[in-house]
C-alpha positions as CSV (number, residue, x, y, z in Angstrom):
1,X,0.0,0.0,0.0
2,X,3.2,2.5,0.8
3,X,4.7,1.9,-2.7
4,X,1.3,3.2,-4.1
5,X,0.7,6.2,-2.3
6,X,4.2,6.7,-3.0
7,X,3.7,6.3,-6.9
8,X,0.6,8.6,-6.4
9,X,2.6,11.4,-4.9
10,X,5.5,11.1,-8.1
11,X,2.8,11.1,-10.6
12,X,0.9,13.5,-8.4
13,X,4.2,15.9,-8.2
14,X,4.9,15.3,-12.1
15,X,1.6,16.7,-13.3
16,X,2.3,19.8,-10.9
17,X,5.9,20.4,-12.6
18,X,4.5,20.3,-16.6
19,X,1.3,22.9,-15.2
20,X,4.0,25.3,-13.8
21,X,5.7,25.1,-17.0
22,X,3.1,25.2,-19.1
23,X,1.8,28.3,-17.3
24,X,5.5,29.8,-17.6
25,X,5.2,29.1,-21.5
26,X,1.6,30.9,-21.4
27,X,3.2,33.7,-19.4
28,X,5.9,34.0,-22.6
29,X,3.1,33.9,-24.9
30,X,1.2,36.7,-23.3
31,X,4.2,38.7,-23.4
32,X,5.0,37.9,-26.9
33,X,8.0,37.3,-26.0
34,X,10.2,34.7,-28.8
35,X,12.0,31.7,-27.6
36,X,15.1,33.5,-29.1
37,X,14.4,36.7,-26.4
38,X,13.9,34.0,-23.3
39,X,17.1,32.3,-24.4
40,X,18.8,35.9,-24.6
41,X,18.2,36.9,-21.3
42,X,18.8,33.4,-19.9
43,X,22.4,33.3,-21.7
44,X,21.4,30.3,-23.1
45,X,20.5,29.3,-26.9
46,X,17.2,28.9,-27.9
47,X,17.4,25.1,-29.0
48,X,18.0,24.9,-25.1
49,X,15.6,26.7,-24.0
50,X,13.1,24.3,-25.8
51,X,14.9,21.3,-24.9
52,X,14.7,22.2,-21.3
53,X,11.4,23.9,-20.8
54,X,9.0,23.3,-23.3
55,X,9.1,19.8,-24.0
56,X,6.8,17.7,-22.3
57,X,9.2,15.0,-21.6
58,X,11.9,17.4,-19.9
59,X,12.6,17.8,-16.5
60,X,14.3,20.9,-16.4
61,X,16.6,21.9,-12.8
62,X,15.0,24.3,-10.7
63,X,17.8,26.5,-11.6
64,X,16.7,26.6,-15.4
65,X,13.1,26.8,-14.3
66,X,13.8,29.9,-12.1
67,X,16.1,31.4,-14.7
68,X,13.2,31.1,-16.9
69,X,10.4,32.7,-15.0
70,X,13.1,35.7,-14.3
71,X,13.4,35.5,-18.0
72,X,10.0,35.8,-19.0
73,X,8.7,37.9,-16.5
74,X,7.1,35.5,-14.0
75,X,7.0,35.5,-10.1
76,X,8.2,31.7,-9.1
77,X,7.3,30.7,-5.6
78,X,8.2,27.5,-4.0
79,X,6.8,25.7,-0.8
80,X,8.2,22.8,1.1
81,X,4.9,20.8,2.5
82,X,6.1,18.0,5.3
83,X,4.3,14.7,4.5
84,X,4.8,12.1,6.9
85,X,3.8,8.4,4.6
86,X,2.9,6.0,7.5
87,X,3.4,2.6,7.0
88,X,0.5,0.0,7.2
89,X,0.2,-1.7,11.0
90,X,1.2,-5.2,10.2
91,X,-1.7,-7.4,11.0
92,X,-1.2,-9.9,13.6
């Protein structure tokens, strides 16, 4: 039972991650801003830019992702939420 709330929380974290960076990309939409201006003020190229943020496969550092908000105008907040995963009572 651990190992699935466990697997629940990844997938659970994993969906949170691509909304943040999909609402970073709608962010750089709404200030028309060019993947070539993001990379620009990153000091990055573009291709990396793409390959690191807007792919829905990457799993870009918090570094990159923080660089990126900065870059595209973006307030990133982060919280730390304690979760304590009890283990099932064995039965006796």
């Amino acid at each position: 039972m651990a190992d699935h709330l466990i697997e629940m929380q990844i997938a659970a974290g994993e969906a949170h991650d691509l909304l943040m960076r999909w609402q970073l990309i709608r962010v750089r939409l709404h200030h028309k801003l060019t993947i070539e201006t993001v990379a620009e003020r990153m000091g990055c190229a573009p291709r990396d830019v793409i390959q690191d943020m807007e792919l829905v496969d990457s799993n870009p550092t918090l570094g990159t992702v923080r660089r990126y908000a900065l870059a595209v105008g973006a307030l990133l907040t982060r919280d730390v939420v304690p979760e304590i995963i009890a283990e099932p009572e064995a039965e006796s």
